[in-house]
DODOBA-747698 format. One line per field, with one value per residue (C-alpha): residue in one letter; residue number from 1; z, x, y. Coordinates in nm, 3 decimals, always signed. Example, Ala and Ser with C-alpha at 12.3 -4.5 7.8 and 13.67 -1.06 7.14 Angstrom:
! residues 2
vovo: (A S)
gupa: (1 2)
c3: (+0.780 +0.714)
c1: (+1.230 +1.367)
c2: (-0.450 -0.106)
//
This chain:
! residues 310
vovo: (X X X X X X X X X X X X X X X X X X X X X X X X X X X X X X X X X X X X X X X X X X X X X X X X X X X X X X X X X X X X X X X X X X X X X X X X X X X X X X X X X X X X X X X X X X X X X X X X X X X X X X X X X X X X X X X X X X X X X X X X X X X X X X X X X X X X X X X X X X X X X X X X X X X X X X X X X X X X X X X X X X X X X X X X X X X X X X X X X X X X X X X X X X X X X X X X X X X X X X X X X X X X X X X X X X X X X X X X X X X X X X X X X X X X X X X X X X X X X X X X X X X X X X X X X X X X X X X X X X X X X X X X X X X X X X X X X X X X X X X X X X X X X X X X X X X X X X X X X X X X X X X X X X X X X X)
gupa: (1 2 3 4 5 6 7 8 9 10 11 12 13 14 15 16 17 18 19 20 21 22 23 24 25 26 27 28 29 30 31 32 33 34 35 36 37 38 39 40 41 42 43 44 45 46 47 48 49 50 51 52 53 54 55 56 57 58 59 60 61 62 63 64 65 66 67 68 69 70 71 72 73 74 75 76 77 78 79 80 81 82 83 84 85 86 87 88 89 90 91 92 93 94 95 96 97 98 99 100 101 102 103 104 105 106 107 108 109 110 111 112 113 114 115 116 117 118 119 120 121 122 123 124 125 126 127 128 129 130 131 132 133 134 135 136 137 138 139 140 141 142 143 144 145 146 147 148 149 150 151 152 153 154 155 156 157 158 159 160 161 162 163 164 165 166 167 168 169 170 171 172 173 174 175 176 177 178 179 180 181 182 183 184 185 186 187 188 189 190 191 192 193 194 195 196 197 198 199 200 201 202 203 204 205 206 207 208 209 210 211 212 213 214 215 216 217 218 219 220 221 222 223 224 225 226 227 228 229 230 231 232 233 234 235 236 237 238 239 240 241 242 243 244 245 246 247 248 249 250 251 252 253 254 255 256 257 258 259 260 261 262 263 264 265 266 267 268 269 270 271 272 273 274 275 276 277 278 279 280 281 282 283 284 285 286 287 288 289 290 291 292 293 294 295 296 297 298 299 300 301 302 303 304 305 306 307 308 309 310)
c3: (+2.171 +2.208 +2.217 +2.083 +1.763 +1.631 +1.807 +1.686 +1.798 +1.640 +1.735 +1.618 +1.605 +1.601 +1.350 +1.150 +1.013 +0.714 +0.844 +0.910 +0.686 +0.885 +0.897 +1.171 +1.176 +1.327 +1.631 +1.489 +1.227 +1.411 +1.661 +1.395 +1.219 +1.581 +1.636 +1.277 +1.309 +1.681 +1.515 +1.215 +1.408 +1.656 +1.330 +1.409 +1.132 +1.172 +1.086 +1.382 +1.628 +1.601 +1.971 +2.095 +2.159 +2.310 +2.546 +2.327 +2.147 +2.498 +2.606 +2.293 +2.445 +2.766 +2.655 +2.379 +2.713 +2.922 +2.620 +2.554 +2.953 +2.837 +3.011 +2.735 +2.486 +2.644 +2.736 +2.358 +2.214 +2.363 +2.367 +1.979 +1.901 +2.083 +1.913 +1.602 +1.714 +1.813 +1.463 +1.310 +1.511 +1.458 +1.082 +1.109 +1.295 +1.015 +0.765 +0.913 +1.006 +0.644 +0.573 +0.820 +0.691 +0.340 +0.431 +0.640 +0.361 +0.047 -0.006 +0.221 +0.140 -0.253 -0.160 +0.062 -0.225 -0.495 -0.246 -0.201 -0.569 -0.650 -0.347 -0.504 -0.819 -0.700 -0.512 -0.814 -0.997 -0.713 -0.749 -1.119 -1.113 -0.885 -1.078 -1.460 -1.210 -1.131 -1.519 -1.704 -1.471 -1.746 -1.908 -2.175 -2.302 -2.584 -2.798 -3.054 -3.272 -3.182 -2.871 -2.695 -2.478 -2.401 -2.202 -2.382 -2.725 -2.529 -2.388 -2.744 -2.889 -2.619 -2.636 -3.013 -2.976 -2.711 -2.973 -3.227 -2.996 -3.077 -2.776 -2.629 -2.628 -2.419 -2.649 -2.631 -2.697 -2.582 -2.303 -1.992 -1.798 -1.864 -1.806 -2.100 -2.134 -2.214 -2.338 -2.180 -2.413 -2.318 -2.454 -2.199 -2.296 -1.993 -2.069 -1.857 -1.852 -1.771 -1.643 -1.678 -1.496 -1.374 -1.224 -1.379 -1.212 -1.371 -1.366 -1.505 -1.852 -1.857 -2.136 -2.093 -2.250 -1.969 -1.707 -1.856 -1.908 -1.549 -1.448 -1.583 -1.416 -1.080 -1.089 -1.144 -0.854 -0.648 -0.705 -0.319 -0.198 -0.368 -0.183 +0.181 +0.032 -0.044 +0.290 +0.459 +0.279 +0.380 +0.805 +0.732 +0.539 +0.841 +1.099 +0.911 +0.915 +1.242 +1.317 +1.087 +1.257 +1.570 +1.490 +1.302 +1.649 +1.827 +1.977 +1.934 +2.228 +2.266 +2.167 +2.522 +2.548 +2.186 +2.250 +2.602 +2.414 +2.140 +2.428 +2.568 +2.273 +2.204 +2.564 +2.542 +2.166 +2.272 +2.611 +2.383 +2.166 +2.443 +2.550 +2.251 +2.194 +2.517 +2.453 +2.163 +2.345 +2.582 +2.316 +2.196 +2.443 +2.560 +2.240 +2.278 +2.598 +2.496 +2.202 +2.441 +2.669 +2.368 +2.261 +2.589 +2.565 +2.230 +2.376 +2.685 +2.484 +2.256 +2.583 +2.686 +2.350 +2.328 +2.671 +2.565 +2.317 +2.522)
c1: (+2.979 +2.625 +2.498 +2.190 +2.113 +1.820 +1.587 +1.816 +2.115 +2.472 +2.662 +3.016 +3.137 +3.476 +3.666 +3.947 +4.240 +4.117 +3.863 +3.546 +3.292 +2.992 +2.732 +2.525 +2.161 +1.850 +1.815 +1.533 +1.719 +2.002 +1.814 +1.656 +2.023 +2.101 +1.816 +1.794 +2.165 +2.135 +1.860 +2.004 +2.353 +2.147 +2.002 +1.643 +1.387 +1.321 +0.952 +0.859 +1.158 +1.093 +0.968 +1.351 +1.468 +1.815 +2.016 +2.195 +1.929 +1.786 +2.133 +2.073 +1.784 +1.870 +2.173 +1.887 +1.646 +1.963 +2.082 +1.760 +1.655 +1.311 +1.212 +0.939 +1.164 +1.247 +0.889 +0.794 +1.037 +0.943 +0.583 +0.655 +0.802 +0.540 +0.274 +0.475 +0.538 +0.199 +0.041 +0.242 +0.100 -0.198 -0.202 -0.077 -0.364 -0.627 -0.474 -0.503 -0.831 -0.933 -0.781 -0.979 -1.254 -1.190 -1.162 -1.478 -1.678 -1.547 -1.223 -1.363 -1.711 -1.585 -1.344 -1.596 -1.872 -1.636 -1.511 -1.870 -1.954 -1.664 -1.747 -2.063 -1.949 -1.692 -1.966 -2.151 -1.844 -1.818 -2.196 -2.137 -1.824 -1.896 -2.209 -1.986 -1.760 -2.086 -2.179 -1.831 -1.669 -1.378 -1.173 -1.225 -1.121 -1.233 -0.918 -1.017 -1.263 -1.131 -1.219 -0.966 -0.986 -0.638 -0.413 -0.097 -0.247 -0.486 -0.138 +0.014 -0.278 -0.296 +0.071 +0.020 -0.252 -0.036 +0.248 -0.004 -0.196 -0.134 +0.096 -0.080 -0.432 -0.646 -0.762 -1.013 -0.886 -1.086 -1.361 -1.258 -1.587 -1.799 -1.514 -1.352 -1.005 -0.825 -0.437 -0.286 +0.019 +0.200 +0.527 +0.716 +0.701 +0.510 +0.183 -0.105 -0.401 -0.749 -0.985 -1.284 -1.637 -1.822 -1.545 -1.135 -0.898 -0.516 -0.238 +0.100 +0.168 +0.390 +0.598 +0.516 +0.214 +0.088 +0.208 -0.006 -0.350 -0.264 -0.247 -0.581 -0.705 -0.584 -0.685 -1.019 -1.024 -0.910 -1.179 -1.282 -0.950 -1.058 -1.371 -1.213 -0.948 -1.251 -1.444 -1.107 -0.995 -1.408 -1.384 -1.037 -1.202 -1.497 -1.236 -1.062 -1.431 -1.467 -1.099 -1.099 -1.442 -1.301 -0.961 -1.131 -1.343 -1.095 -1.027 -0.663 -0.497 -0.303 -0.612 -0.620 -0.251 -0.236 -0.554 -0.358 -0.016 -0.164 -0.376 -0.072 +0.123 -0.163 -0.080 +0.271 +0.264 +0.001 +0.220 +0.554 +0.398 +0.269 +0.611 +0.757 +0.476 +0.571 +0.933 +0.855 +0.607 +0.844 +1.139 +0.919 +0.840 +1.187 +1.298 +0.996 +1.135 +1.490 +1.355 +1.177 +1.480 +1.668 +1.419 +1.445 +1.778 +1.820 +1.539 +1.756 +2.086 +1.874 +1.766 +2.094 +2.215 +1.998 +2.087 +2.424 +2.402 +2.188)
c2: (+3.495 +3.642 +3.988 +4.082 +4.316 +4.484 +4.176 +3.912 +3.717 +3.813 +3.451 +3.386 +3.043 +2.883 +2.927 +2.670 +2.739 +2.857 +3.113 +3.137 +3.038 +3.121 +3.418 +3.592 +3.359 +3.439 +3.261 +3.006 +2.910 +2.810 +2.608 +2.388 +2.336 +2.213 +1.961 +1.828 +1.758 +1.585 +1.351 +1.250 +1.157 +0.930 +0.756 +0.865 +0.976 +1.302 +1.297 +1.088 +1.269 +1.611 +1.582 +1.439 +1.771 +1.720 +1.893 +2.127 +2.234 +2.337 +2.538 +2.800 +2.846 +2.907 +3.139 +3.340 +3.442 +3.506 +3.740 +3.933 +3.926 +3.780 +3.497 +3.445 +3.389 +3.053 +2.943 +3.104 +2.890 +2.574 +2.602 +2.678 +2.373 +2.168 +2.291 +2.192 +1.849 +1.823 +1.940 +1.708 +1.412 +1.573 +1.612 +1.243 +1.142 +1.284 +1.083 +0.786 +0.872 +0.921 +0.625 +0.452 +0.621 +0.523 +0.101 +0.061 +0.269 +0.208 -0.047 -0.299 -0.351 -0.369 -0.629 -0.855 -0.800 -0.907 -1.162 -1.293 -1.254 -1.498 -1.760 -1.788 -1.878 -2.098 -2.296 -2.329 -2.456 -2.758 -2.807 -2.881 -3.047 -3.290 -3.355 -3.381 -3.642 -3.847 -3.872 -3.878 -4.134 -4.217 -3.983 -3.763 -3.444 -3.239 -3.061 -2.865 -3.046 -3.357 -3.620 -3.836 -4.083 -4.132 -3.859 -3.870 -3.790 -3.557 -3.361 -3.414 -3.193 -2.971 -2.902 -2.794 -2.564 -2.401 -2.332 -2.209 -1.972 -1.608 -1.438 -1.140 -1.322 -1.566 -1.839 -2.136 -2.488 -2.743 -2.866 -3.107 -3.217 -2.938 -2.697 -2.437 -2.491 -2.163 -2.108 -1.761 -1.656 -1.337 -1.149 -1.308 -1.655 -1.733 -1.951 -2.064 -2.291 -2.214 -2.396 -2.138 -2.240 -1.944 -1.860 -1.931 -2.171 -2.050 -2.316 -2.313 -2.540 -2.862 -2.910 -3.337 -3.445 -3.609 -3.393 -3.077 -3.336 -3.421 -3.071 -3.043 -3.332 -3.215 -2.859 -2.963 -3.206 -2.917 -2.588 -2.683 -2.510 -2.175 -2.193 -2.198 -1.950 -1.718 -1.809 -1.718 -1.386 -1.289 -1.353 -1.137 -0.865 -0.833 -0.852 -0.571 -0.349 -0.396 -0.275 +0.004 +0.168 +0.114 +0.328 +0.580 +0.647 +0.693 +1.038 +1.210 +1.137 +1.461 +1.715 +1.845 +1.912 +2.106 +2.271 +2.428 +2.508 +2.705 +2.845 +2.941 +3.046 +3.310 +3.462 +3.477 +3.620 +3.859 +3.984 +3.954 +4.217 +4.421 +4.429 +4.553 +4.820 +4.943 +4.986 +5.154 +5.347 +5.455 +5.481 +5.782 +5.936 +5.943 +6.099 +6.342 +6.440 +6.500 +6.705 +6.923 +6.975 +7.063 +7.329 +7.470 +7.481 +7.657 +7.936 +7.986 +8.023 +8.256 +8.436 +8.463 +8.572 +8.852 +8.985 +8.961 +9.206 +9.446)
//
């Protein structure tokens, strides 16, 4: 049941068997109960569905403007809660812009300079490898202080200066071909090989002696693929520039329809208030009035009073 009360709506809802546990709510706060409840029962976030007003939502209020006979309430309501929907796509909209912002200025031209940085050293690395390959045509690999010639005593040696590297640190072992050979040793157990030109090429250890030389052997071979992965991840990063101007120019697509609703919104606030000056305006003067008839009154029963006694 409906029936308004000092500007708000008294509702009463139905009740179980064990009473009502419900209290009179302004008429906002029930309407929002209503549509956060529709949204999350159809599954949908309510973040990005505050514009799926349903039907029920819309009943309450049709029954609020037929209760207050105020047609404004209704178009007041609604062109309230577009404007809301529309601030939050709005406020949405600036933060991805920033974002944007953020990528073509600042992430992205770190990434592609760092990219370019390590392309060029990379390139250098295949310059000088392939020019170590020309010169050192059989192998050899440099362990410590020692030389060997052979790959199983090579792995052998390598495998021991693994075991005796301190965890937690990076540590030099040996040479291949012009190339550092580091040992990574962390807490976890988890060690790595190095390869380390002007630039560091990481593989995982072997636990065979000749499987870990041949690791070695193979990573060093391969320093071309890091090149086209570095050529590749740069075309990406410029493609991702490009994009990231290109969204940050564009306009928001719903300016013109929020600039118009809180156009509107103004009006009907400012003729909403008008309204209720008025009917206070005339609430006074009504009560002026019936405090003037009752003066007359009490001077004509004095009138009368006096003659009375005459």
């Amino acid at each position: 049941m409906l029936e308004p009360y000092e500007g708000k709506l008294s509702r009463t809802v139905l009740r179980g068997e064990g009473g009502s546990n419900t209290a009179d709510l302004p008429d906002s706060v029930v309407e929002n109960k209503q549509r956060f409840i529709s949204q999350v029962m159809t599954s949908k976030a309510v973040s990005r569905s505050c514009d799926d007003i349903d039907e029920v939502t819309f009943q309450y209020a049709e029954i609020k403007a037929v209760a207050t006979g105020n047609p404004l309430i209704k178009e007041k309501m609604q062109i309230d809660n577009d404007v809301q929907r529309l601030k939050l796509l709005k406020s949405s909209y600036d933060s991805q812009r920033y974002q944007h912002q953020d990528n073509f200025m600042v992430r992205l031209p770190k990434l592609i300079a760092a990219a370019e940085s390590k392309l060029s050293a990379i390139k250098a690395d295949i310059e000088y490898r392939n020019k170590m390959a020309d010169e050192h045509t059989l192998f050899s690999i440099v362990v410590g202080i020692s030389q060997y010639e052979e790959r199983e005593p090579a792995g052998r040696a390598i495998l021991a200066a693994i075991s005796g590297a301190k965890v937690g640190y990076t540590t030099e072992i040996g040479e291949y071909k012009g190339f550092k050979i580091l040992i990574e040793k962390n807490v976890i157990d988890c060690n790595y090989i190095i390869l380390k030109g002007k630039n560091d090429y990481k593989m995982e250890t072997s636990v065979s002696p000749v499987g870990i030389v041949t690791r070695i052997e193979n990573k060093f071979n391969a320093i071309q693929e890091y090149e086209k992965l570095y050529e590749e991840r740069l075309e990406q990063y410029n493609r991702d520039i490009v994009q990231a101007k290109a969204d940050y120019e564009k306009p928001f697509q719903y300016e013109q329809e929020l600039n118009e609703k809180l156009k509107r919104q103004i009006e009907i606030n400012i003729q909403l208030d008008v309204d209720r000056q008025s009917g206070e305006d005339k609430s006074e003067r009504q009560e002026a009035e019936r405090s003037e008839e009752a003066e007359r009154d009490r001077e004509e029963s004095d009138i009368y009073e006096n003659r009375s006694f005459r």
